[in-house]
C-alpha positions, -999 to +999 in steps of 0.1 A: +539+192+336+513+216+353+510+249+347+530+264+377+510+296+380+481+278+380+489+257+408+501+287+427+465+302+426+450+267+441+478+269+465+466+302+476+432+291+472+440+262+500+465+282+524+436+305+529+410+272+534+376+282+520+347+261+531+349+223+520+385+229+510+407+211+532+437+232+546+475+220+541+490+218+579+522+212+587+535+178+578+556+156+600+548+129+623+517+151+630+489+137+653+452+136+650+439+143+685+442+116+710+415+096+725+430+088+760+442+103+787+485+103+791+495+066+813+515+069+842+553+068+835+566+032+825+596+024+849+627+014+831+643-006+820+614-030+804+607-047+773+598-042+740+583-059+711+579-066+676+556-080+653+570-084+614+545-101+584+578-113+572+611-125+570+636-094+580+656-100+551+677-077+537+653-051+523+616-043+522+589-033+548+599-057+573+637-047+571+629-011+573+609-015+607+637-036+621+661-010+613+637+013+636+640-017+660+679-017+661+677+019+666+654+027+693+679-005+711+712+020+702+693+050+711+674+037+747+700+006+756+695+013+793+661+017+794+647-009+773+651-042+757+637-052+727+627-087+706+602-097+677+589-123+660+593-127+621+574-142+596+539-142+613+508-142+591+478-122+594+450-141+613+449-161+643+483-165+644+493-130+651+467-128+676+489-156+698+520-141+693+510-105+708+492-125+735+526-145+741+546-112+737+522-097+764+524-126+787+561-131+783+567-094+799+565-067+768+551-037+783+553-020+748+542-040+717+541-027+683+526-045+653+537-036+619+513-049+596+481-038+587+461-071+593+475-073+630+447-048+633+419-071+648+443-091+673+460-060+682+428-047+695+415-078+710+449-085+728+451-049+743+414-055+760+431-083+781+456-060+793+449-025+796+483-013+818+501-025+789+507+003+753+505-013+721+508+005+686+495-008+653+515+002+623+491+015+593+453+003+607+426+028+617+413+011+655+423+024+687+417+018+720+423+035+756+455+011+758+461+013+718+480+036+687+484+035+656+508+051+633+514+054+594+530+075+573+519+096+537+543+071+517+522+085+485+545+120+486+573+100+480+557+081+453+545+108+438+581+121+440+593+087+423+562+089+395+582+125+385+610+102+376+589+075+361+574+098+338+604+108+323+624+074+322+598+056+306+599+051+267+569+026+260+545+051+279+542+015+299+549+009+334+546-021+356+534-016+394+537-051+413+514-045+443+504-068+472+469-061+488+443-035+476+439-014+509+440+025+513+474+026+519+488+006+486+460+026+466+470+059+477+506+048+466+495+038+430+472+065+422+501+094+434+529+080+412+504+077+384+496+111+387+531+124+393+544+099+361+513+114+340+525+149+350+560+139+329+546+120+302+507+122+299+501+091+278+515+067+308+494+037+318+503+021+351+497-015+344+490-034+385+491-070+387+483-076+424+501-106+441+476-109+473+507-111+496+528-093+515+556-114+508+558-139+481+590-141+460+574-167+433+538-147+427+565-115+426+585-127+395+553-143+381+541-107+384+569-092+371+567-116+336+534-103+334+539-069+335+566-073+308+546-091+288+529-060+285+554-037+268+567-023+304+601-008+304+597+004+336+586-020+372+580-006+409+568-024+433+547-024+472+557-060+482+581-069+509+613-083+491+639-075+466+626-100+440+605-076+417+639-050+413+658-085+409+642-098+382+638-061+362+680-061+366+679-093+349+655-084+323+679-052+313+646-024+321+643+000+349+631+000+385+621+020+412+625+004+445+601+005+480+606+007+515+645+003+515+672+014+493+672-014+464+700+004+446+724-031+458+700-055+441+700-031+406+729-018+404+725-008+361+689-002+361+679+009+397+670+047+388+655+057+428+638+045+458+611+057+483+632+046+515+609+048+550+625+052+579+609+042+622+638+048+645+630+084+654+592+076+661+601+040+677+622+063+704+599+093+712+573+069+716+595+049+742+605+082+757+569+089+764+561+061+783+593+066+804+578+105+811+539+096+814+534+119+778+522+088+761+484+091+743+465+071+720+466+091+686+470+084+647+503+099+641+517+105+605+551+104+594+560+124+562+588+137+539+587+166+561+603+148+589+626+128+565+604+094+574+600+092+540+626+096+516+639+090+482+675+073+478+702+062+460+689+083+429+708+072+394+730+096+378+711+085+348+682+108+355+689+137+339+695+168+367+668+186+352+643+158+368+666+156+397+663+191+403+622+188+397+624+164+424+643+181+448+621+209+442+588+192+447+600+177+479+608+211+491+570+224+481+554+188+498+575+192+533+565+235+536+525+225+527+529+241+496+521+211+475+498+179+479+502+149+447+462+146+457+450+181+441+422+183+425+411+177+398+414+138+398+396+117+376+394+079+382+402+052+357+362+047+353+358+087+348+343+096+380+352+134+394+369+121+427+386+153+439+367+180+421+382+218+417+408+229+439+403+204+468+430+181+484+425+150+500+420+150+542+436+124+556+402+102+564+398+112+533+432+091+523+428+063+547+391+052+527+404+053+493+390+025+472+392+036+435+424+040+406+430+070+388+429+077+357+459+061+334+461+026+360+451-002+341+439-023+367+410-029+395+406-027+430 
């Protein structure tokens, strides 16, 4: 583990934010500035929609953001109505069914996947008194948002438990498209796993979709086939924690609690969670607060969380855990201090620097300890 009095002088070092040293704010939902003046107030009650990548299911990314769907419905049933559209791909396609959603009487449309980005954009330019948001993607526009959340604390509060549950110093990480986001996840549970146990190797085998059951097992076998004991996962199904339960080796579950699908060798998952966000930004469009930003949910404001954690990690790691989570929410800690090496040995954070998050959001390299390329 690290040196806890050495960290405590780069914390100081950071709190008091010396020149090229970026400063730990407060975390939760917090928003860059915006680029666009508040709309007039929405009159209610009026539609709402949603664009999933994939099936809802019964876990995952897409499962997760309809739970934030149900909830803003519970939460806001007499101002607004909502409806969405599974299982639409990335492309052209997505680009029809925002422009059908937009027709069809959405004043409100939010896309959840990161390669809605382009259509989302294009869309909006055709009508500008509507308010779109894109989950995860970088563009914005006078009529256009985009939110995202820093999943990598909670992975690097699952890699704490990694570390220590792994025996073969081996771990599998399943993982569906090399972008910032997925990146940032990998490299902060290697580094919290390495923290534990310093001869891990995170072995990713990437499965180039979102959702694909067959590539996940496929994936899985791979991974096992490669002395790994322990499997996590960024896809968009149960399948990966499935086939680890039937193998008899651990797993960390993503986006929703997985605990049901494993229930002898789940050990924890990194749960997210929209229906606070999906509300206030409803509520904003109802008051006339509503501006395009890049807002960030965090552990701080319990968007991200960790779940369902097995009484077979000893309370010692538990306790780290709950510990670290306290230290990420208050600013006090950051998985992306330097110094970070990558897995080619290149100085990418270099002394007692963290990552900003435009920093974060152009990540393109693996740390040190993943066996793997981008």
């Amino acid at each position: 583990m690290r040196n806890d009095r050495l960290h405590g002088a780069r914390r100081r070092l950071l709190i008091a934010g010396p020149a090229g040293v970026a400063t730990l704010a407060a975390a939760g939902w917090s928003l860059r500035p915006a680029v666009a003046a508040p709309r007039q107030p929405f009159e209610s009650p009026f539609d709402v929609g949603f664009v999933y990548v994939s099936p809802v299911g019964s876990g995952g990314w897409t499962y997760q953001h309809n739970l934030g769907r149900l909830a803003l419905q519970k939460a806001m049933a007499d101002d607004v109505r909502t409806r969405y559209v599974e299982q639409v791909p990335e492309g052209p396609d997505s680009e029809r069914v925002i422009r059908e959603l937009a027709s069809d009487g959405c004043k409100l449309i939010f896309a959840t996947s990161f390669g809605y980005m382009d259509s989302v954009i294009r869309v909006a330019r055709s009508f500008p008194d509507l308010a779109f948001e894109h989950a995860s993607g970088y563009k914005m526009a006078d009529n256009v948002s985009v939110y995202n959340a820093r999943f990598f604390e909670g992975r690097y509060l699952s890699g704490l438990v990694a570390g220590q549950m792994c025996r073969s110093h081996v771990i599998g990480y399943i993982a569906a498209m090399p972008i910032p986001e997925v990146l940032q996840g990998i490299n902060a549970f290697t580094i919290g796993a390495r923290s534990i146990d310093p001869r891990i190797q995170v072995r990713v085998v990437w499965t180039n979709s979102w959702y694909d059951p067959g590539r996940e097992r496929d994936a899985v076998q791979a991974v096992i086939a490669q002395k790994a004991d322990l499997v996590t996962h960024h896809t968009d199904s149960p399948t990966v924690i499935q086939a680890v339960e039937e193998k008899g080796i651990y797993s960390i579950g993503y986006h929703s609690d997985m605990s049901r699908f494993a229930p002898k060798r789940h050990l924890v998952s990194v749960t997210h969670h929209w229906g606070n966000y999906y509300v206030s930004r409803v509520k904003a469009l109802l008051d006339g607060t509503w501006t395009v930003g890049s807002r960030m949910g965090s552990v701080a404001d319990e968007s991200i969380r960790l779940e369902s954690m097995s009484a077979q990690v000893p309370q010692q790691i538990q306790q780290l855990v709950a510990r670290r989570t306290r230290e990420i929410a208050q600013a006090k800690r950051h998985p992306f201090l330097g110094p970070v090496v990558d897995n080619q040995g290149r100085t990418r954070i270099a002394g007692d620097a963290v990552l900003d998050d435009d920093q974060l959001g152009k990540m393109d390299w693996l740390v040190e300890g993943v066996i793997g390329s981008v």
